[in-house]
C-alpha angles and dihedrals in degrees: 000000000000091000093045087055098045089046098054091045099062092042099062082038084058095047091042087059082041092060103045091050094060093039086053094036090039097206115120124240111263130201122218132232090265096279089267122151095221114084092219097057083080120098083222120115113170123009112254115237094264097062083043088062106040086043092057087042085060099044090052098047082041096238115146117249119271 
């Protein structure tokens, strides 16, 4: 039951600092398209505006896409 404790602890100690950071940093907390290597495997559909637009910035300046 100690570890349990402990456990439990921590982890509302983790999503506490979670939660302030987003609140001071004020960007929210994104999830990925899995890691996979294959593109189909995001729930994505279409880009939203603000990839379009990042992705034509980069293509102008000639970086290559993060």
């Amino acid at each position: 039951m100690t570890y349990f404790l402990i456990t439990f602890v921590v982890m509302l100690c983790v999503i506490a600092i979670m939660a302030i950071g987003v609140m001071f940093g004020r960007k929210a907390i994104k999830g990925s398209c899995g890691g996979g290597m294959n593109k189909a495997e995001c729930v994505c559909i279409e880009k939203c505006d603000k990839r379009k637009k990042f992705e034509a910035e980069c293509e102008l300046n000639g970086h290559s896409k993060a």
